[in-house]
C-alpha positions in Angstrom: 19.4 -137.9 9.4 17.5 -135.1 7.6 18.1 -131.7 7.7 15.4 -129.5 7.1 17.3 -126.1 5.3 14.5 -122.8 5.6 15.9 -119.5 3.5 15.6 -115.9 4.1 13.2 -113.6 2.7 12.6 -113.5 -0.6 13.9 -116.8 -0.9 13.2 -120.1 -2.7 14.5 -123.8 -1.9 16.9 -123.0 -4.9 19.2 -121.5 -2.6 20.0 -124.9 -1.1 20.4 -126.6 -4.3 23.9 -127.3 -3.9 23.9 -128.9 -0.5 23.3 -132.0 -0.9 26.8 -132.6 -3.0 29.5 -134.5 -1.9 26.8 -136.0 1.1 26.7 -139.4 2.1 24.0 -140.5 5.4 22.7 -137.1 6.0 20.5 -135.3 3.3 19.7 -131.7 3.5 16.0 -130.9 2.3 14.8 -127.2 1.1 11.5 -126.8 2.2 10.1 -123.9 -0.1 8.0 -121.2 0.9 4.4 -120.5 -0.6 4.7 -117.6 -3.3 7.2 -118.6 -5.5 9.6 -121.4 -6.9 7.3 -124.8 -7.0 4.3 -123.2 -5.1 4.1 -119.9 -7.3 0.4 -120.9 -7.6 0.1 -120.1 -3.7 -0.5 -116.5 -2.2 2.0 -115.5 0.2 1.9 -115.4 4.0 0.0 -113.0 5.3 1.5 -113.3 8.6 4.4 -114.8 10.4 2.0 -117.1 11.8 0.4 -118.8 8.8 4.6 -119.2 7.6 5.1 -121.4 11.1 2.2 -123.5 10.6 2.5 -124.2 7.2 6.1 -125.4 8.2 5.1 -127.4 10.7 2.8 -129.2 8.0 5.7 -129.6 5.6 8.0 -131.2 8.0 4.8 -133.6 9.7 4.1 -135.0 6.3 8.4 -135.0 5.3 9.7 -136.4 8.5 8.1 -139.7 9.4 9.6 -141.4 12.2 13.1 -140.7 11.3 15.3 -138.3 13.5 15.8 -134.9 11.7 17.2 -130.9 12.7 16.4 -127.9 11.1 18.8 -125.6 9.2 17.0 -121.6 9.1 18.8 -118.3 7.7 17.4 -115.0 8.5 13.8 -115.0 8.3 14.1 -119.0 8.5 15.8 -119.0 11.6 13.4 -117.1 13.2 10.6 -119.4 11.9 12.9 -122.1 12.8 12.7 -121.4 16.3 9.6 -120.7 16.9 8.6 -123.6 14.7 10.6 -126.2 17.8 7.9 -124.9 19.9 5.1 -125.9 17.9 6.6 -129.0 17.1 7.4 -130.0 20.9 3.9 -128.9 21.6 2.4 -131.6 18.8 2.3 -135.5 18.4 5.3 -135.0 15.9 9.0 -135.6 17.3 10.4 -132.6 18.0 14.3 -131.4 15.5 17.3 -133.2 17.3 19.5 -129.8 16.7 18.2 -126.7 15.7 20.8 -124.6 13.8 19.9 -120.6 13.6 21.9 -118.6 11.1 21.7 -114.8 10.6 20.1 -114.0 13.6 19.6 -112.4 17.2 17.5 -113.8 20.1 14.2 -113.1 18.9 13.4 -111.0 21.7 16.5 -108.6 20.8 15.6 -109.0 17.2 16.8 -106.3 15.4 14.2 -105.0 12.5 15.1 -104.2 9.0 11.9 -101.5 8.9 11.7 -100.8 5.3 8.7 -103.2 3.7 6.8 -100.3 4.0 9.4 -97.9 1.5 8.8 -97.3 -1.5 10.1 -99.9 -4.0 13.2 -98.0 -5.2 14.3 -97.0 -1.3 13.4 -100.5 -0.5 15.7 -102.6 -3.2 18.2 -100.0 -2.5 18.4 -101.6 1.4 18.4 -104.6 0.5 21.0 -104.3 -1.8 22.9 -102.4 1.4 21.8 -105.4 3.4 23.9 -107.5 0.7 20.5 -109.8 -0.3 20.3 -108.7 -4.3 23.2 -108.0 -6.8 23.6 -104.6 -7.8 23.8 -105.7 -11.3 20.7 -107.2 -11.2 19.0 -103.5 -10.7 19.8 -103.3 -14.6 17.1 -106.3 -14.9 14.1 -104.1 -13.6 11.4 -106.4 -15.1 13.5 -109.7 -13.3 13.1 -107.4 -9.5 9.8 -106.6 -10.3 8.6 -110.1 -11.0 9.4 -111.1 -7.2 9.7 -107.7 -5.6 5.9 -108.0 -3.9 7.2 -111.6 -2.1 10.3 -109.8 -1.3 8.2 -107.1 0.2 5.8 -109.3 2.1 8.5 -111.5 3.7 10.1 -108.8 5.1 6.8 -107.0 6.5 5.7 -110.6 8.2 9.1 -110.9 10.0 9.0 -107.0 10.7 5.8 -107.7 12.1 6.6 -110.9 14.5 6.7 -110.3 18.3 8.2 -112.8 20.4 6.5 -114.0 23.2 8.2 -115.4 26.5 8.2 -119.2 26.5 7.5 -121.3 29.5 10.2 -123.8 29.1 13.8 -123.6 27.6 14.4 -125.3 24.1 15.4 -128.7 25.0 17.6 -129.7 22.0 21.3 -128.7 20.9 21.8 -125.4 19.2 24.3 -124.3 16.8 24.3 -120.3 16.3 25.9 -118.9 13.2 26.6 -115.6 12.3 28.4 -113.2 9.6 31.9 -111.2 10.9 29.9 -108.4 8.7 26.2 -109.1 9.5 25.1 -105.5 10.8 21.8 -107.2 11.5 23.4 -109.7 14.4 25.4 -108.7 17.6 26.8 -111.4 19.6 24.2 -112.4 22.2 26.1 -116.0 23.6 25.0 -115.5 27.4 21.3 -114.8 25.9 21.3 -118.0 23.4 22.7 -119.9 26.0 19.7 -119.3 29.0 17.3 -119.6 26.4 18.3 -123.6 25.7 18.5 -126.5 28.2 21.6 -128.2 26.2 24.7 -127.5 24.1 25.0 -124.0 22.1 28.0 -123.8 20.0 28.7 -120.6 18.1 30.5 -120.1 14.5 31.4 -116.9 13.2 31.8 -117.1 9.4 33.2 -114.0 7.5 30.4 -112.3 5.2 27.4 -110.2 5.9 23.9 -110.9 6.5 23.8 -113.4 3.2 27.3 -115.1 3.9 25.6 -118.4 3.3 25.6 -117.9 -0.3 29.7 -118.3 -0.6 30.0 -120.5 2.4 28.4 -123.5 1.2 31.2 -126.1 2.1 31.8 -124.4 5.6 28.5 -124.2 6.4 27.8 -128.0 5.8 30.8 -128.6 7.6 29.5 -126.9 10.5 26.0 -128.9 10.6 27.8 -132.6 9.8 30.2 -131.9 12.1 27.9 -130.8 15.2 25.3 -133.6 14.5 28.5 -136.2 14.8 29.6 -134.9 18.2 26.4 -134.5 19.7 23.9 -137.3 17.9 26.8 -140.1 17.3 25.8 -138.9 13.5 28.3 -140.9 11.3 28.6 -139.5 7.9 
C-alpha cells in the first residue's frame, strides 16, 4: 500500500525523506508542494483551494488502481481532509485510511494569525510555535530565501473556512497529536461524529512539529493501524 505523506507549511517532501527506511510492502511517498524543493519553478498557492486540487492531481496521476491512505501534518492534514472529499466526489478511489496529525476538527480549527506580521514578529512565532531553529535566525539570508512561502502557507490555511459536509468520511481515521501542541486540544467526541468508521487517537510527546523526532513512532503508528484495519501485512 502507498502512503501519501503531505507536510506543514513551509514545508518540502524533504521532511519525509527518512520514511521509507527500514520498509518492506508499504512505501510512504512525499508529495511536494508547488514553491519550493523540486517545483521551485512554480508560484505558490494563492489559496487553500488551488493546494487541494493540485493534490488531488498529484495523487490521480500517483495512485493508479492500487489501494493507498494519506499521511498530512499541520497544514497537510487539513488539506488531507478536505482532499477525501474531493477524491470521494471524483472517478479516482477514494484513501483507505486517512491519518491527520497536528490538528483540530477543521471547524474548531484554531488559527495561528500572524502571516500578516511583519517578518521579524512573524519568524519570532514561528520559532515559539517550534517550526524553525533558533539558531538558524543567525542565517538571515537562509530564512529569507523561503520566508515569502513560509508566509503564504500560513495565510492560505489562516484563510480556509470549513464548510459543513453532507455525509460523514467513510474510511478509518487515525488522529495524532503533540502532549505540547498548543495549537490542538483534544476533540475525540468531535473526530469521532465526523467519520462513519474507526478513529483511533495517539498522543506523541512534542509540540506542534513533534514529527520531526518521532520518525520511527510515527511509522509505527500508520503500519500498525493499516494491519489491523486493511489486513496490511508488512
Amino acid at each position: 500500500m502507498k502512503v501519501f505523506c503531505l507536510g506543514y507549511a513551509g514545508s518540502s517532501k524533504t521532511v519525509f525523506r527518512e520514511w521509507n527506511k527500514n520498509t518492506h510492502s508499504i512505501k510512504f511517498i512525499p508529495i511536494e508542494y508547488k514553491g519550493r524543493g523540486t517545483r521551485f519553478n512554480e508560484f505558490s498557492y494563492t489559496d487553500f483551494s488551488e493546494a487541494i486540487d493540485d493534490m488531488y492531481n498529484m495523487i490521480k496521476i500517483s495512485s493508479g488502481n492500487n489501494k493507498y491512505a494519506i499521511f498530512g501534518h499541520s497544514m497537510g492534514g487539513y488539506i488531507a481532509y478536505e482532499l477525501f472529499y474531493k477524491l470521494n466526489s471524483s472517478y479516482v478511489s477514494p484513501p483507505e485510511h486517512l491519518f491527520l496529525s497536528g490538528i483540530n476538527p477543521p471547524m474548531l480549527r484554531k488559527s495561528t494569525d500572524i502571516s500578516h506580521l511583519d517578518d521579524d514578529r512573524f519568524l519570532e512565532r514561528v520559532i515559539e510555535l517550534g517550526g524553525i531553529p533558533s539558531e538558524l535566525l543567525a542565517h538571515r539570508d537562509v530564512l529569507n530565501f523561503f520566508l515569502p512561502t513560509l508566509k503564504s502557507d500560513f495565510r492560505i490555511v489562516e484563510e480556509y473556512k470549513h464548510k459543513s459536509k453532507n455525509k460523514k468520511i467513510d474510511c478509518n481515521m487515525t488522529i495524532i497529536q503533540g502532549t505540547e501542541d498548543t495549537l490542538t486540544q483534544d476533540y475525540n467526541n468531535v473526530w469521532k461524529e465526523l467519520c462513519e468508521k474507526n478513529v483511533k487517537f495517539y498522543k506523541i510527546k512534542g509540540n506542534h512539529f513533534f514529527l520531526h523526532n518521532n520518525t520511527e513512532l510515527l511509522k509505527n503508528i500508520i503500519i500498525n493501524n493499516l494491519n489491523q484495519f486493511h489486513n496490511c501485512s508488512f
